[in-house]
C-alpha positions as CSV (number, residue, x, y, z in Angstrom):
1,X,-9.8,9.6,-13.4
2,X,-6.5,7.6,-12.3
3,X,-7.0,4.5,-10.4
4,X,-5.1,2.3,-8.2
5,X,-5.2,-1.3,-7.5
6,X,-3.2,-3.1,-4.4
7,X,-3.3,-6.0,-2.0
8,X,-3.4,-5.6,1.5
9,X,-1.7,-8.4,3.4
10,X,-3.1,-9.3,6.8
11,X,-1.7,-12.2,9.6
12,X,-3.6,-13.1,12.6
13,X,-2.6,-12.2,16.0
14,X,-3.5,-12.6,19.7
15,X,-4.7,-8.9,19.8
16,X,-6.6,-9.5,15.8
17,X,-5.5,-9.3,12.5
18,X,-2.3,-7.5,11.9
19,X,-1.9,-5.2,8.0
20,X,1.4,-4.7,6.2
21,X,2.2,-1.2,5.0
22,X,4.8,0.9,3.4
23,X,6.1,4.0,4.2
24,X,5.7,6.0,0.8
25,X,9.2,7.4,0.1
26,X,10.9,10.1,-1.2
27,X,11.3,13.9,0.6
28,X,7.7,14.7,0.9
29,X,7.2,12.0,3.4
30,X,10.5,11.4,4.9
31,X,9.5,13.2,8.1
32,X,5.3,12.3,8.7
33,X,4.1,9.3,9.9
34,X,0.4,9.7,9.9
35,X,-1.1,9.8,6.8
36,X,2.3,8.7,5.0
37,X,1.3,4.8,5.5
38,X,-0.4,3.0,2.6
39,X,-1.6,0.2,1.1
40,X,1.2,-1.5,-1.8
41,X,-0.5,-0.5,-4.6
42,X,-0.3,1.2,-8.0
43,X,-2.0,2.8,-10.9
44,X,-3.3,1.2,-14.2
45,X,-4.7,1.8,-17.7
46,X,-8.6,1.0,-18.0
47,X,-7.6,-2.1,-20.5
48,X,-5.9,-3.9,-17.2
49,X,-7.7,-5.9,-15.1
50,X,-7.5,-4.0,-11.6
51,X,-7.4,-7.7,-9.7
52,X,-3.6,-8.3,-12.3
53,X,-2.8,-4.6,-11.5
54,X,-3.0,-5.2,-7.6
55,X,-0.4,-8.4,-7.9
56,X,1.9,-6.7,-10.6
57,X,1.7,-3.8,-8.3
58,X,3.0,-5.8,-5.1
59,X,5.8,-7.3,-7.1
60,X,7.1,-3.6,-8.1
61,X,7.0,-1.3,-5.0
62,X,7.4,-4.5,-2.7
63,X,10.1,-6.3,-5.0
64,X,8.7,-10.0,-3.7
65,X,5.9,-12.0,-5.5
66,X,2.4,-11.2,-4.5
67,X,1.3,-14.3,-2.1
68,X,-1.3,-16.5,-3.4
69,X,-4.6,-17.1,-1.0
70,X,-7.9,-16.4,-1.4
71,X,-8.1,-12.6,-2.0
72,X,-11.1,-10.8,0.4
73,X,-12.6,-7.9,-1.8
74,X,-12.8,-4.7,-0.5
75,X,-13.8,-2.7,-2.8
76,X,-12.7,0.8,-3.4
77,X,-12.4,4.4,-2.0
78,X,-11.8,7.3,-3.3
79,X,-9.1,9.6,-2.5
80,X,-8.9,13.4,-1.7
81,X,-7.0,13.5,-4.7
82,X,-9.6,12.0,-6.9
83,X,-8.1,8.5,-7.4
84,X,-10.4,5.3,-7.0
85,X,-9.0,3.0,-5.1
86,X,-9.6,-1.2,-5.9
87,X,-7.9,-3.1,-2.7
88,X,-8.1,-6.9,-2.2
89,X,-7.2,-8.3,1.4
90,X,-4.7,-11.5,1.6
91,X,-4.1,-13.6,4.7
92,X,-0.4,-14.0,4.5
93,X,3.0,-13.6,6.2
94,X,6.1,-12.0,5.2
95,X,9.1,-10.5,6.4
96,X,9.4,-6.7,5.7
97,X,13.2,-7.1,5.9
98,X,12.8,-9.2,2.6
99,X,11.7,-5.8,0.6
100,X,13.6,-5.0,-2.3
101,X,11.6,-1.6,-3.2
102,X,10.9,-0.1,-6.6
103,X,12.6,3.4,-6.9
104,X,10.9,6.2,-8.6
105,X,13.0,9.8,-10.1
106,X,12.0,13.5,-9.5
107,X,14.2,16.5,-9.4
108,X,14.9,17.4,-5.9
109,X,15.1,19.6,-4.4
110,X,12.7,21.5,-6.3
111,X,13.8,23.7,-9.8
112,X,17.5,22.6,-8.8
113,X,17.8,20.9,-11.9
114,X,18.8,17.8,-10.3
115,X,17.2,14.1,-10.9
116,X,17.3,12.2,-7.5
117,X,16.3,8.7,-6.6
118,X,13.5,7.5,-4.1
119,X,12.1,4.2,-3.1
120,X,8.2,3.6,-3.4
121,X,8.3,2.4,0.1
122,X,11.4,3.1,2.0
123,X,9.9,0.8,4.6
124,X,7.8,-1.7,5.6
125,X,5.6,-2.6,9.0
126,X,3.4,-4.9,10.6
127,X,0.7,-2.4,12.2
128,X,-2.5,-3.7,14.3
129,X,-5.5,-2.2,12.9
130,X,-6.1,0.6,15.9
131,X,-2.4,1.6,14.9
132,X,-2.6,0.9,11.0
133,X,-6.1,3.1,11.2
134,X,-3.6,6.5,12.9
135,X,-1.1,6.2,10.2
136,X,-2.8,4.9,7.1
137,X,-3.7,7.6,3.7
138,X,-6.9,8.5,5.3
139,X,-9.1,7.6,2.7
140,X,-7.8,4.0,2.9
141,X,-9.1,3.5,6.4
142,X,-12.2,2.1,4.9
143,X,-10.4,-0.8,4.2
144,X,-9.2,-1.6,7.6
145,X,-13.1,-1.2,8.4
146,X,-13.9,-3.9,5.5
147,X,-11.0,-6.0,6.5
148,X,-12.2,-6.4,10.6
149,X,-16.0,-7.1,8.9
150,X,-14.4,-10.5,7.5
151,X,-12.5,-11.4,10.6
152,X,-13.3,-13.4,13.3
């Protein structure tokens, strides 16, 4: 079973909290908005602590050093595609112009033979929740749920 650990960066606002998201890059994704948002976030091994595996995470598909705070557990989900999930929740602000994205390689287009590059995230956003919850993985909604539980 693969998991995933990520933080999920939230700022107040006068209409409630605010997330950050990514855009998940590469061809599959280049034209869909909803369910192409997610959470930064990553997979580990089983020998990594999922909490060190969230903040490495955030420093390679977001290219900027996780914040500090006091993390908000979340817990986990799992995905259509199997994968469990571990999200903590981070009151903290930060300019999505300041990305500097990881880049992953697959051969596109498909059996041509040729390696192409992609971002992780070919963009970032500040989303309110309603709007976070229309374009988020669907899965990871549950989060948003957890997150407006712990705000005021």
């Amino acid at each position: 079973m693969k998991r995933s650990a990520g933080l999920l960066l939230f700022r107040p606002s006068n209409h409630g909290p605010e997330v950050l998201l990514g855009h998940m890059g590469g061809p599959f994704f280049a034209r869909r908005e909803a369910g192409a948002w997610t959470i930064p976030k990553g997979e580990y091994e089983p020998d990594e602590p999922a909490w060190q595996a969230a903040r490495r995470e955030f420093r390679e598909e977001l290219g900027l050093p996780p914040p500090d705070g006091e993390p908000i557990d979340l817990g986990e989900v799992r995905q259509t595609n199997g994968k469990v999930v571990t999200v903590w929740a981070i009151e903290a602000d930060l300019d999505p112009a300041a990305i500097v994205p990881g880049t992953f390689h697959m051969e596109w287009p498909p059996r041509s033979g040729r390696l192409q590059e992609f971002p992780e995230l070919d963009r970032v956003a500040w989303f309110g929740l309603e709007r976070a919850r229309e374009v988020i993985v669907k899965a990871q909604a549950a989060f948003l749920d957890r997150l407006a539980e712990h705000s005021p």
